[in-house]
Biopython code that builds the backbone (N, CA, C, O; Angstrom):
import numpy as np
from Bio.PDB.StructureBuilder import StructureBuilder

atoms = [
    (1, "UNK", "N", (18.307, -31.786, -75.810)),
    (1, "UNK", "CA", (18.643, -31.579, -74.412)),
    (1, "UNK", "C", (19.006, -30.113, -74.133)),
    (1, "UNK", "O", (18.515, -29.537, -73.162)),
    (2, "UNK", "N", (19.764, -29.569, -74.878)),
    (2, "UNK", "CA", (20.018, -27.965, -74.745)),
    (2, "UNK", "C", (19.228, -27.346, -74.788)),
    (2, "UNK", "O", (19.259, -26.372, -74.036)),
    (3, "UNK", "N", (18.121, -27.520, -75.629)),
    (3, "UNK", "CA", (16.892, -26.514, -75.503)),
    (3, "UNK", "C", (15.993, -26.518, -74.452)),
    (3, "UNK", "O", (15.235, -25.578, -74.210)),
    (4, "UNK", "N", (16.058, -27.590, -73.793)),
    (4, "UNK", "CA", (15.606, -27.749, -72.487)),
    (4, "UNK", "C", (15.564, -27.284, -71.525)),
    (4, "UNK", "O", (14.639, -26.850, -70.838)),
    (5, "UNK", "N", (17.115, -27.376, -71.352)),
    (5, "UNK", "CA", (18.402, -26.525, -70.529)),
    (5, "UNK", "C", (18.003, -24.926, -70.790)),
    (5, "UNK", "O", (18.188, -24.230, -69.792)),
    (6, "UNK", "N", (17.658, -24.458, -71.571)),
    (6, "UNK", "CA", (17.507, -23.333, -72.429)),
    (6, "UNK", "C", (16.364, -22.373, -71.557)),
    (6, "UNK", "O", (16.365, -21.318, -70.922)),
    (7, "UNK", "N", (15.261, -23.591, -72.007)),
    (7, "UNK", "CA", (14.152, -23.404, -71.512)),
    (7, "UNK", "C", (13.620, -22.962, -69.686)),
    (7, "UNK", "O", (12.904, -22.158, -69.091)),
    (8, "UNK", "N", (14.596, -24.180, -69.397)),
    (8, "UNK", "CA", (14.703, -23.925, -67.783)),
    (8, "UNK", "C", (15.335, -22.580, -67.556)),
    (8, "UNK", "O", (14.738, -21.727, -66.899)),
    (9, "UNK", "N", (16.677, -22.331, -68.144)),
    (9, "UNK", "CA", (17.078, -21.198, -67.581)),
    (9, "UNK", "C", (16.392, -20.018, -67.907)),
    (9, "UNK", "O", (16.471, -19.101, -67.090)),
    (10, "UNK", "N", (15.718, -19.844, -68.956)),
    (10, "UNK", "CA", (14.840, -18.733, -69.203)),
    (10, "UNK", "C", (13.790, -18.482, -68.308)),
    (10, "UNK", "O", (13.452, -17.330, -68.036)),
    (11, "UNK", "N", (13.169, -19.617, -67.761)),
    (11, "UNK", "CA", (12.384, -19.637, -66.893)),
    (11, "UNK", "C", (12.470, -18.889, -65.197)),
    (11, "UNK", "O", (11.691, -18.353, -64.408)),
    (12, "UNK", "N", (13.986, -19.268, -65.267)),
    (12, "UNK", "CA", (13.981, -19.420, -63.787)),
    (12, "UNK", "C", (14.543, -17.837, -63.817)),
    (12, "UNK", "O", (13.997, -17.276, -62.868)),
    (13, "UNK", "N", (15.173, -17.155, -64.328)),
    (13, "UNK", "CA", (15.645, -15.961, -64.793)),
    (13, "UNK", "C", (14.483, -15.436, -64.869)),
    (13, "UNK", "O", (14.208, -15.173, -63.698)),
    (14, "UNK", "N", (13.321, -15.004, -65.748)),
    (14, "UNK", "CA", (12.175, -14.640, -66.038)),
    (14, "UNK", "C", (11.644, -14.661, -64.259)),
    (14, "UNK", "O", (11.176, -13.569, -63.939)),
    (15, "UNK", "N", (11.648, -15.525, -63.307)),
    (15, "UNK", "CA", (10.807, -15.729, -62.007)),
    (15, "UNK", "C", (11.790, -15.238, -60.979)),
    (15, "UNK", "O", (11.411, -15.330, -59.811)),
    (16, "UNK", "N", (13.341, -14.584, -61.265)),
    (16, "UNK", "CA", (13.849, -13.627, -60.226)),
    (16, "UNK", "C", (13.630, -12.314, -60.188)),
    (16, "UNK", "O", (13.463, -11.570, -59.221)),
    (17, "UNK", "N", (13.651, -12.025, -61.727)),
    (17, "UNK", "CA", (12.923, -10.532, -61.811)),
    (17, "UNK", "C", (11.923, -10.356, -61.479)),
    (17, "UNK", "O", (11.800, -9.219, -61.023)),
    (18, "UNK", "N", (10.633, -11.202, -61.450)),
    (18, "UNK", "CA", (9.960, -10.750, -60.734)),
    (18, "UNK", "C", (9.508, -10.418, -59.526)),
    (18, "UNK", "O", (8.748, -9.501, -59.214)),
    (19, "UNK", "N", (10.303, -11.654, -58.519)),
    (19, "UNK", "CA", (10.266, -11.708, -57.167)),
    (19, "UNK", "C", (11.078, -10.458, -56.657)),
    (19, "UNK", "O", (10.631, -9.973, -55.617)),
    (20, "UNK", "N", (11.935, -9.986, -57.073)),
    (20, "UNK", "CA", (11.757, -8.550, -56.281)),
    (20, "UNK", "C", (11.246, -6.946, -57.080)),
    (20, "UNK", "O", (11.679, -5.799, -56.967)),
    (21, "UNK", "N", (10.382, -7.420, -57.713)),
    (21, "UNK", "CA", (9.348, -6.425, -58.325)),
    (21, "UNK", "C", (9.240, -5.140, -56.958)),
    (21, "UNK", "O", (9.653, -5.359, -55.819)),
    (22, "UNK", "N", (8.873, -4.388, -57.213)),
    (22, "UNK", "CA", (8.706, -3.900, -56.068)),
    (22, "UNK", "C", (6.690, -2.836, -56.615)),
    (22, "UNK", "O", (6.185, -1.828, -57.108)),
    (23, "UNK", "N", (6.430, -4.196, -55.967)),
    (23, "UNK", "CA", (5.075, -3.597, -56.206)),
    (23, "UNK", "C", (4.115, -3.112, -54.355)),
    (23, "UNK", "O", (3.678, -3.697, -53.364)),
    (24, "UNK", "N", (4.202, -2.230, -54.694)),
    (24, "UNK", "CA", (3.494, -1.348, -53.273)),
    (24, "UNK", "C", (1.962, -1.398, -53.134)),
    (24, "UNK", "O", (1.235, -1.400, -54.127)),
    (25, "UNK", "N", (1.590, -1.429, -52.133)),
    (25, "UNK", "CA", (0.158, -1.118, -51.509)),
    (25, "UNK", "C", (-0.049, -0.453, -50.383)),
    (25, "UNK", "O", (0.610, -0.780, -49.396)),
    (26, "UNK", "N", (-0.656, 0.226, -50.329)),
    (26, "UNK", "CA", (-0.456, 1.643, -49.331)),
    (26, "UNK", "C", (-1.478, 1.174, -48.142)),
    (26, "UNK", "O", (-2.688, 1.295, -48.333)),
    (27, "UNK", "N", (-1.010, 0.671, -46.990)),
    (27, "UNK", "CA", (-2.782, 0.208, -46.400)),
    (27, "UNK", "C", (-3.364, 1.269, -45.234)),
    (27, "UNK", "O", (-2.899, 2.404, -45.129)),
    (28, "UNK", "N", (-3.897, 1.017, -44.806)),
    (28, "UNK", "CA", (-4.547, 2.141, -43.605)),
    (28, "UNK", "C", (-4.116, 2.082, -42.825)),
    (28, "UNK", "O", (-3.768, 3.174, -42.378)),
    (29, "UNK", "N", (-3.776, 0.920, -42.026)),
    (29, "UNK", "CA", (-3.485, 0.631, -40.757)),
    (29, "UNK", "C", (-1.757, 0.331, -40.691)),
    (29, "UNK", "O", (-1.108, -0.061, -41.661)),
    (30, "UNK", "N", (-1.184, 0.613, -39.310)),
    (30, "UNK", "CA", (0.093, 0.102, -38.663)),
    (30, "UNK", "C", (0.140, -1.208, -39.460)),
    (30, "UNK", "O", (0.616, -1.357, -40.585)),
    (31, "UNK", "N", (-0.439, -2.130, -38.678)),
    (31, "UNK", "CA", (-0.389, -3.513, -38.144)),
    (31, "UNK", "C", (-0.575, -4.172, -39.510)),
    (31, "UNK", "O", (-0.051, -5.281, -39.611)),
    (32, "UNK", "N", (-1.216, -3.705, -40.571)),
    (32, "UNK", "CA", (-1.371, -3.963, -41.769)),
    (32, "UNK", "C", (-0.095, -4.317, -42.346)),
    (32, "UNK", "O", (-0.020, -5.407, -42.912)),
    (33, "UNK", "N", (0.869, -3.607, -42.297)),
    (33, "UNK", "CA", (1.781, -3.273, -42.878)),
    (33, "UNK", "C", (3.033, -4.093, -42.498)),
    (33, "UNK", "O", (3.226, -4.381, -41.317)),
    (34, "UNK", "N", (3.995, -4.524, -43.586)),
    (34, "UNK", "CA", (5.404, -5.126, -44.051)),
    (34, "UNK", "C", (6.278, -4.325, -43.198)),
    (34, "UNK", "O", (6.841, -4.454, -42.110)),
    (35, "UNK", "N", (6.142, -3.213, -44.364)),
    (35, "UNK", "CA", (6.770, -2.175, -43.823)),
    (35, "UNK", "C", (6.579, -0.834, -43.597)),
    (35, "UNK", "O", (5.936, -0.304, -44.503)),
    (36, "UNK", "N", (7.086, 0.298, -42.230)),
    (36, "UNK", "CA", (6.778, 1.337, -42.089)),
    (36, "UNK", "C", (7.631, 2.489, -42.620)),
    (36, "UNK", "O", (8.813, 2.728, -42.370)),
    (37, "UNK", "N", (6.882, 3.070, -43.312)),
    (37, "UNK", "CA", (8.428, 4.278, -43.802)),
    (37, "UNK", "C", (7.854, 5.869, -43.750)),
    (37, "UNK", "O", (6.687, 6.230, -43.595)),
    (38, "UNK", "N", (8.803, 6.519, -43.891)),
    (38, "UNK", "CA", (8.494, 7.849, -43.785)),
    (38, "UNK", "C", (8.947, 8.498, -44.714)),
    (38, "UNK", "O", (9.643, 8.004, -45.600)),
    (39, "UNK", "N", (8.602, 9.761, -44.642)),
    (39, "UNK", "CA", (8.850, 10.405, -46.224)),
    (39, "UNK", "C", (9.492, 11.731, -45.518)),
    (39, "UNK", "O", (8.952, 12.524, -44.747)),
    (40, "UNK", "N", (10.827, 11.711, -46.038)),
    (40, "UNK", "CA", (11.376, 12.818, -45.786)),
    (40, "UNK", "C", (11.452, 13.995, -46.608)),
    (40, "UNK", "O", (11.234, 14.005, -47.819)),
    (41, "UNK", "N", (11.794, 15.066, -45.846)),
    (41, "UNK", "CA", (11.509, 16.691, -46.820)),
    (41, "UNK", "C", (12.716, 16.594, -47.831)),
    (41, "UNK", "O", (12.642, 17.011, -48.987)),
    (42, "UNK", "N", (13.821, 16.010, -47.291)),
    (42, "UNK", "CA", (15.300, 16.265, -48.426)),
    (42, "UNK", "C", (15.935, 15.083, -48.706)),
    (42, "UNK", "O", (15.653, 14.262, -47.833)),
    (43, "UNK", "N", (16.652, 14.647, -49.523)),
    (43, "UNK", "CA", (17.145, 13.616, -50.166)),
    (43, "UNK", "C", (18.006, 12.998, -48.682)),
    (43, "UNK", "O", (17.984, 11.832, -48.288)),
    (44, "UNK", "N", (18.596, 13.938, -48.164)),
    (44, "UNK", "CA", (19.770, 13.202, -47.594)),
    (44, "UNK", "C", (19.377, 13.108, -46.609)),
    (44, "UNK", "O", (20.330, 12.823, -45.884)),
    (45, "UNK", "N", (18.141, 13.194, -45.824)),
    (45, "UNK", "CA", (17.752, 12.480, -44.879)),
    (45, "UNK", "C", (17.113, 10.649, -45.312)),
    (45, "UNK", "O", (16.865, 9.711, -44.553)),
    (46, "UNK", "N", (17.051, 10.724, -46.361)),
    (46, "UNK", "CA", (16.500, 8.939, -46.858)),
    (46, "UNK", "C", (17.339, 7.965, -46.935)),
    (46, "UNK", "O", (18.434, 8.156, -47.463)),
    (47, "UNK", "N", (17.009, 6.811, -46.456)),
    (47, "UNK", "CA", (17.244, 5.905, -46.478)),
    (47, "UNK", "C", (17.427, 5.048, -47.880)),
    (47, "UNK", "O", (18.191, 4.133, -48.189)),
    (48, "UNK", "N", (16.491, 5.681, -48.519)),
    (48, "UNK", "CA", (16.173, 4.930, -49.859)),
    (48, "UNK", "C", (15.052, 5.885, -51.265)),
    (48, "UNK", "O", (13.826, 5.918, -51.158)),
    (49, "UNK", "N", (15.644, 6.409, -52.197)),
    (49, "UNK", "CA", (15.418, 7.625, -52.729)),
    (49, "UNK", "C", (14.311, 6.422, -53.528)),
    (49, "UNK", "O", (14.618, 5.231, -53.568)),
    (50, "UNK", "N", (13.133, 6.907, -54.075)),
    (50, "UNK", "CA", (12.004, 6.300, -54.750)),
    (50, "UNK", "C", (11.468, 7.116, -55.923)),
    (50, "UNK", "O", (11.245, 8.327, -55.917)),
    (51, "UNK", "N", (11.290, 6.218, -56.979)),
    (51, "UNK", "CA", (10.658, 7.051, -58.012)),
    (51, "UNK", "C", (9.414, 6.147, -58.230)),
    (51, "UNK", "O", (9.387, 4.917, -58.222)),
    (52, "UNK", "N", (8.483, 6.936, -58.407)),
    (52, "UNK", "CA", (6.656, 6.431, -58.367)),
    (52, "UNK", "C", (7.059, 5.673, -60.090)),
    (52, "UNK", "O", (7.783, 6.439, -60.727)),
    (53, "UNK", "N", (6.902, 5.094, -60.432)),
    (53, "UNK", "CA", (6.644, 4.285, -61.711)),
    (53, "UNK", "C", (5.030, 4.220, -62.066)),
    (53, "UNK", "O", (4.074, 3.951, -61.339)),
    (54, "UNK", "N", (5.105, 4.600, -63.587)),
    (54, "UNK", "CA", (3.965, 5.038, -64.582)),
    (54, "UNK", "C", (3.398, 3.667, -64.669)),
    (54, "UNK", "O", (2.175, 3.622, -64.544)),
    (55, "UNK", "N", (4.038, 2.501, -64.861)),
    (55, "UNK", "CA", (4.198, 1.124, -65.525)),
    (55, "UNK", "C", (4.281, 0.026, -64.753)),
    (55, "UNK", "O", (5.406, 0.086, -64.256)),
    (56, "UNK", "N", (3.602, -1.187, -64.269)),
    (56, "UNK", "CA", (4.149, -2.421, -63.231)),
    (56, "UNK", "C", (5.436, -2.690, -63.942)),
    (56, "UNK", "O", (6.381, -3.060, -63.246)),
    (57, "UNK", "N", (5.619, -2.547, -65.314)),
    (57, "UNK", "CA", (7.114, -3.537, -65.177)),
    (57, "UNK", "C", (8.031, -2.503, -65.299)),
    (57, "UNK", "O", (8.953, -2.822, -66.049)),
    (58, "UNK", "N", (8.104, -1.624, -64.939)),
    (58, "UNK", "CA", (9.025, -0.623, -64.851)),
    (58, "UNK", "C", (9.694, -0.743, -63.392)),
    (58, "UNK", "O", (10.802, -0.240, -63.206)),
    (59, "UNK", "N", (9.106, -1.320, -62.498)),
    (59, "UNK", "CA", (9.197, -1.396, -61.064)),
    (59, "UNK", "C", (10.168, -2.933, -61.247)),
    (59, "UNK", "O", (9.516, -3.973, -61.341)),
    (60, "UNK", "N", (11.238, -2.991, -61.278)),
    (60, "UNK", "CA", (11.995, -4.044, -61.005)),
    (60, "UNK", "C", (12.666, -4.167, -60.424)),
    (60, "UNK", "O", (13.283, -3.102, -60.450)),
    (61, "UNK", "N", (13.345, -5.107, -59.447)),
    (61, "UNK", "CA", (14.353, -5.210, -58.515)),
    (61, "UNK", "C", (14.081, -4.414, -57.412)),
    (61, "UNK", "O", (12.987, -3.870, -57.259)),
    (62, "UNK", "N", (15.013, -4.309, -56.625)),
    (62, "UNK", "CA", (14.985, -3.434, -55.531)),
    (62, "UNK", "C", (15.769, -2.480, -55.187)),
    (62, "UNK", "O", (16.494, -2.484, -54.193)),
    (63, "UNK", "N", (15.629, -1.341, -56.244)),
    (63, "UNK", "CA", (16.126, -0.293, -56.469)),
    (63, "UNK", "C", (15.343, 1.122, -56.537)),
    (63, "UNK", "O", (15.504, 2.035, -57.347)),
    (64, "UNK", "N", (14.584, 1.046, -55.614)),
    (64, "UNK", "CA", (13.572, 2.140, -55.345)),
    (64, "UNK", "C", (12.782, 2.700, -56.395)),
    (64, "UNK", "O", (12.550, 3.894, -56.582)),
    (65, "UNK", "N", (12.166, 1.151, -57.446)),
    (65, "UNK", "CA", (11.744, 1.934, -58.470)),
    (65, "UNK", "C", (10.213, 1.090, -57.995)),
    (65, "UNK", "O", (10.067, -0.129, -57.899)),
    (66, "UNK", "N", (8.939, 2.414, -57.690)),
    (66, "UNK", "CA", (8.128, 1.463, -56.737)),
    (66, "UNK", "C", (6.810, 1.867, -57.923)),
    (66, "UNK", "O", (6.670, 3.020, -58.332)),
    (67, "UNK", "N", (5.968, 0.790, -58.339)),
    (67, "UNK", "CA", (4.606, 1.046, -58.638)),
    (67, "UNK", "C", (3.327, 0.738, -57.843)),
    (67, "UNK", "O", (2.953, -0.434, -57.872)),
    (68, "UNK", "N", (2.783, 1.404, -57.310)),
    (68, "UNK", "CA", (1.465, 1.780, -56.364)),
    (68, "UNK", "C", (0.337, 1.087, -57.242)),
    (68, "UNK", "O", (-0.135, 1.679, -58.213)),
    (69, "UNK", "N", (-0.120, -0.296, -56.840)),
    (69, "UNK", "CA", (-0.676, -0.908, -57.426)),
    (69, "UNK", "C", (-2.377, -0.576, -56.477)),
    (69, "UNK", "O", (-2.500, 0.180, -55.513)),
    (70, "UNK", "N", (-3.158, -1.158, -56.938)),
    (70, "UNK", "CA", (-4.794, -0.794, -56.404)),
    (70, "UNK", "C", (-5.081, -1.591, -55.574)),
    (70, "UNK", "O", (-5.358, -1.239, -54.427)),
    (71, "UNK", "N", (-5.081, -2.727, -55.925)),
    (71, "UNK", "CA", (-5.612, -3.827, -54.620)),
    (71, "UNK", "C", (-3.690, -4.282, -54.067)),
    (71, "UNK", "O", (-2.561, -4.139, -54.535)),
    (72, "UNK", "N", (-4.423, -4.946, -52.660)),
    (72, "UNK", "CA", (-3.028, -5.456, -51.634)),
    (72, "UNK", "C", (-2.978, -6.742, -52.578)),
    (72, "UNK", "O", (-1.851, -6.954, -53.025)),
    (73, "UNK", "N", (-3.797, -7.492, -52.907)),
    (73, "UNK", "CA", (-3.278, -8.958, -53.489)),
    (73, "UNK", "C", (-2.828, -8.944, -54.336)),
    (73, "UNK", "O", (-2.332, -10.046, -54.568)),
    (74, "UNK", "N", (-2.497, -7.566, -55.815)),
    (74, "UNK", "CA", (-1.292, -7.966, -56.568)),
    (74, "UNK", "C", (-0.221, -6.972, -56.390)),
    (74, "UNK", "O", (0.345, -6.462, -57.356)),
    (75, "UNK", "N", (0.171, -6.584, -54.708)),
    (75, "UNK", "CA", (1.071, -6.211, -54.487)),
    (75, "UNK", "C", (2.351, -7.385, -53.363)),
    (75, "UNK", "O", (2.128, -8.335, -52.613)),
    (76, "UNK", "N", (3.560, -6.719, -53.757)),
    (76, "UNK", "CA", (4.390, -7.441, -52.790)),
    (76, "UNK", "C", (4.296, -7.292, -51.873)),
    (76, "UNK", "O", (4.250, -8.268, -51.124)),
    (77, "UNK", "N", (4.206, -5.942, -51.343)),
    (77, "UNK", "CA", (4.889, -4.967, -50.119)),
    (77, "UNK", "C", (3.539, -4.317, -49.674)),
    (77, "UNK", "O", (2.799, -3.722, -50.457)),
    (78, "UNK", "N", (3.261, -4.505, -48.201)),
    (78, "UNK", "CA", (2.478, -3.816, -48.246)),
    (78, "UNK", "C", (2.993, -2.310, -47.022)),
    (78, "UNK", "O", (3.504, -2.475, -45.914)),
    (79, "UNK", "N", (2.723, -1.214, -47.542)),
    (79, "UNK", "CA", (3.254, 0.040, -46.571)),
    (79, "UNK", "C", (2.477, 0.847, -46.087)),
    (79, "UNK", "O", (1.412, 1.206, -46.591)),
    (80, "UNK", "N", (3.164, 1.373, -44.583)),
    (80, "UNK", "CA", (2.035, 2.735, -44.255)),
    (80, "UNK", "C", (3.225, 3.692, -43.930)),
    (80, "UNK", "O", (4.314, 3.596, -43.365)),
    (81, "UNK", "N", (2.587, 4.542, -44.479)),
    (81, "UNK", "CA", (2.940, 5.632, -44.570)),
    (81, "UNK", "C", (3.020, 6.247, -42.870)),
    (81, "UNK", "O", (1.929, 6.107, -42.317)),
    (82, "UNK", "N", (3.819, 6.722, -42.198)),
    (82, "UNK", "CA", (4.344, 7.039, -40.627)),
    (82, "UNK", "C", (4.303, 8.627, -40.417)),
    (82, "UNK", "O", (4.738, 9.268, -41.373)),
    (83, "UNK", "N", (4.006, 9.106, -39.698)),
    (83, "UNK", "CA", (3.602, 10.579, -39.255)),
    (83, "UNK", "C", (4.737, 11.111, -38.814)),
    (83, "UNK", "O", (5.094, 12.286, -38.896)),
    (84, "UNK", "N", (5.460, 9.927, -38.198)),
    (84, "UNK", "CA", (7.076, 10.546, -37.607)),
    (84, "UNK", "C", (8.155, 10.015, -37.433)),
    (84, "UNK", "O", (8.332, 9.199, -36.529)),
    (85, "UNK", "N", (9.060, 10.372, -38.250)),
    (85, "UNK", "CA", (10.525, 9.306, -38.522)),
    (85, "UNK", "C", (10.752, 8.098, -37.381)),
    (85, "UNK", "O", (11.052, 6.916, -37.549)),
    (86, "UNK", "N", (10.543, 8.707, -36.398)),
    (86, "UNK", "CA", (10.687, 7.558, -34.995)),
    (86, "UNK", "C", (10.060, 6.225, -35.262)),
    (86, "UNK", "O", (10.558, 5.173, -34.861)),
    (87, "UNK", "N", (8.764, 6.316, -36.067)),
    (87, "UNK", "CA", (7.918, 5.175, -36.276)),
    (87, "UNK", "C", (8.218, 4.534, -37.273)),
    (87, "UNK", "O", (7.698, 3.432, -37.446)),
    (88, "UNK", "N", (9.104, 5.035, -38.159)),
    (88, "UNK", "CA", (9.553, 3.926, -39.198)),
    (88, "UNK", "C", (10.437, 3.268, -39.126)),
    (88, "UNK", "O", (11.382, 3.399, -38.348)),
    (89, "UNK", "N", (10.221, 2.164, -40.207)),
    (89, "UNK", "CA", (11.632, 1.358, -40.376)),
    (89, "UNK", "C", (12.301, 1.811, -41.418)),
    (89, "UNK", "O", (13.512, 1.621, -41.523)),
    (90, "UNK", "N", (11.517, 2.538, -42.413)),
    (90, "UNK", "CA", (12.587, 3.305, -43.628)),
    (90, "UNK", "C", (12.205, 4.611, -44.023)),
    (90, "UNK", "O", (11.104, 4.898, -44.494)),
    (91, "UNK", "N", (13.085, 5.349, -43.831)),
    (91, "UNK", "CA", (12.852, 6.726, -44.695)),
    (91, "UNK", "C", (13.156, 6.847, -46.210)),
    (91, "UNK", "O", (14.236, 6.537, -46.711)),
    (92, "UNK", "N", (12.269, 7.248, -46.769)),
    (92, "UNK", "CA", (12.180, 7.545, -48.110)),
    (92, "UNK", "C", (11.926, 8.479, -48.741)),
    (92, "UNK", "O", (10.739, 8.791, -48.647)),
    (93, "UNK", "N", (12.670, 9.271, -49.541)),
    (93, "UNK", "CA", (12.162, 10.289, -50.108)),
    (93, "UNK", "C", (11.880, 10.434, -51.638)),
    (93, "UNK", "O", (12.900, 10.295, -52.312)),
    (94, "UNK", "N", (10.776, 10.672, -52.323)),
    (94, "UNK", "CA", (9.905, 10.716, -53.823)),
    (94, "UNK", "C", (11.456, 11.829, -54.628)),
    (94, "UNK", "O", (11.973, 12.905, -54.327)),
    (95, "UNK", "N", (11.643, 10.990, -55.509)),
    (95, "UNK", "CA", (12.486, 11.450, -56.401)),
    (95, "UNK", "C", (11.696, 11.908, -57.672)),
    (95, "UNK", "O", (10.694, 11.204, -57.799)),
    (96, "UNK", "N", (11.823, 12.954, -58.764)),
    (96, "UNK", "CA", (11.253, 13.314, -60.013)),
    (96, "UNK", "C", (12.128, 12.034, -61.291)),
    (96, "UNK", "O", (11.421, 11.489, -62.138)),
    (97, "UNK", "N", (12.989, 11.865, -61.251)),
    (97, "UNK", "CA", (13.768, 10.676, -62.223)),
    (97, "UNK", "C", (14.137, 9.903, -61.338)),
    (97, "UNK", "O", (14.671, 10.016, -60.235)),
    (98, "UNK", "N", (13.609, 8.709, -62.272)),
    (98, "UNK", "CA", (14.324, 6.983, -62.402)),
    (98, "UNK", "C", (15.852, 7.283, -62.030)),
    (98, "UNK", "O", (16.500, 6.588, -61.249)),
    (99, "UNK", "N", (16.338, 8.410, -62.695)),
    (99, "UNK", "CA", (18.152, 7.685, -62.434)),
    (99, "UNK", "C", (18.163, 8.041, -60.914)),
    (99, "UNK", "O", (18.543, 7.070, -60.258)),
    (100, "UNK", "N", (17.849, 9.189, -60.112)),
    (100, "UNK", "CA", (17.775, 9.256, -58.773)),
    (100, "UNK", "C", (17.555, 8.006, -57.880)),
    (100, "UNK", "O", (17.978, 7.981, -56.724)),
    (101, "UNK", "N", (17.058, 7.237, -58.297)),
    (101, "UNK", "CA", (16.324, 6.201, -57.296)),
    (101, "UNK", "C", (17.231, 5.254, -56.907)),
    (101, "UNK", "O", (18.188, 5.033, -57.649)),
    (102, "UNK", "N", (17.124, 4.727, -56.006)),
    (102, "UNK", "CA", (18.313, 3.880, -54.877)),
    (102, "UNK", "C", (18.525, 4.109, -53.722)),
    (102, "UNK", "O", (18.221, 5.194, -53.227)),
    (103, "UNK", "N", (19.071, 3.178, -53.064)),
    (103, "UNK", "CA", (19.782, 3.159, -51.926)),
    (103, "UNK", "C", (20.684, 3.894, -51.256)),
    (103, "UNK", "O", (21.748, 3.942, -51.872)),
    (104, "UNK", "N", (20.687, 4.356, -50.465)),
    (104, "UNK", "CA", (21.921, 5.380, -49.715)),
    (104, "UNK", "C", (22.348, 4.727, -48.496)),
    (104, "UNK", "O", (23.533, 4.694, -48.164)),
    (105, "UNK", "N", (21.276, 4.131, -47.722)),
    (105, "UNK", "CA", (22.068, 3.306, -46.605)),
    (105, "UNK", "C", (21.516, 1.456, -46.492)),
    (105, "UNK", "O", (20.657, 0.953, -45.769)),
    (106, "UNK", "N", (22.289, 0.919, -47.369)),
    (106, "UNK", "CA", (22.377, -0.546, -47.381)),
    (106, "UNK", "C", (21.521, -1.233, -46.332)),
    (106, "UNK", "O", (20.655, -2.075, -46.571)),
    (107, "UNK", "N", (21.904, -0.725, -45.036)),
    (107, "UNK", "CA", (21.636, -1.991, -44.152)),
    (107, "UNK", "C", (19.946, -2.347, -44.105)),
    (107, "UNK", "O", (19.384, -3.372, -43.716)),
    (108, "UNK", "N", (19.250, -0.785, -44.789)),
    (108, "UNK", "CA", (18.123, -1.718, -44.870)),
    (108, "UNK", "C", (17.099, -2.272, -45.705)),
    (108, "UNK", "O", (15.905, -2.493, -45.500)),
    (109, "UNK", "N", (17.941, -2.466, -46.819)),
    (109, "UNK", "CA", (17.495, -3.043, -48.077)),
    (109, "UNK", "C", (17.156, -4.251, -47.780)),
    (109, "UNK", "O", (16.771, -4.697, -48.861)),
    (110, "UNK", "N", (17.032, -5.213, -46.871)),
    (110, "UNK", "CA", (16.701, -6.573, -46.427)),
    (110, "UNK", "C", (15.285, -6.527, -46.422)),
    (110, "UNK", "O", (14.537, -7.406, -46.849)),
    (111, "UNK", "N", (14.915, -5.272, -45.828)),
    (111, "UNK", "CA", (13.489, -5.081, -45.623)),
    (111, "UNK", "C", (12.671, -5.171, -46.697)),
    (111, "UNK", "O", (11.515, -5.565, -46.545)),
    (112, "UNK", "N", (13.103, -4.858, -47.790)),
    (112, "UNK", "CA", (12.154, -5.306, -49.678)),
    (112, "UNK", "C", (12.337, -5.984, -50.247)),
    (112, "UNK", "O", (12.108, -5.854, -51.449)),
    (113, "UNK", "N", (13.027, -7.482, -49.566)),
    (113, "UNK", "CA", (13.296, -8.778, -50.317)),
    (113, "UNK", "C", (12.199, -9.931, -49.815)),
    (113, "UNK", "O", (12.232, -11.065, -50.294)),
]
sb = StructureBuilder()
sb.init_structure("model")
sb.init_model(0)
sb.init_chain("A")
sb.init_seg("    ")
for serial, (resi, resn, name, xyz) in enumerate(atoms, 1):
    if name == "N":
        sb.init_residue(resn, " ", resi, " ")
    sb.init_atom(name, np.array(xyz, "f"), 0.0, 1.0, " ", f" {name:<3s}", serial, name[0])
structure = sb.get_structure()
């Protein structure tokens, strides 16, 4: 019976990490898109600091660690990229290190779950 128990919980653990993977797809269009974000020139204008990931499983949780996958169907999220802060729902700015990456203003982390 414990190994069972075992089994389940490994399972179900194993299927939260992935659900907030944060796997990206960049699409063409507005209307395409989850979500709209913008890319700011300096850290402290972002909403949410991002580091491009080399690796899909490097991209876990929802902690701005994003991998730019090729096709939309094995991505979560799909994004367009916005011409002018006004048009987004998140600003983001490309960090060089993983430890940079995160959140700065909470309220809109709802938006990558």
């Amino acid at each position: 019976m414990k190994k069972k128990g075992g089994l389940i919980f490994m399972f179900i653990l194993f299927y939260n990490l992935n659900t907030n993977a944060q796997l990206i797809f960049n699409v063409k269009y507005k209307s395409e898109a989850k979500v709209k974000v913008f890319v700011a020139q300096y850290k402290s204008e972002a909403d949410l600091v991002v580091y491009k990931c080399d690796y899909k499983s490097m991209a876990n949780g929802n902690q701005g660690l994003w991998f730019f996958t090729k096709y939309k169907s094995e991505a979560k999220f799909q994004i367009y990229f916005c011409n002018y802060k006004s048009e987004a729902d998140v600003v983001i700015y490309f960090c060089d290190y993983k430890s940079e990456a995160g959140w700065k203003k909470n309220e809109k982390k709802h938006l990558f779950y």
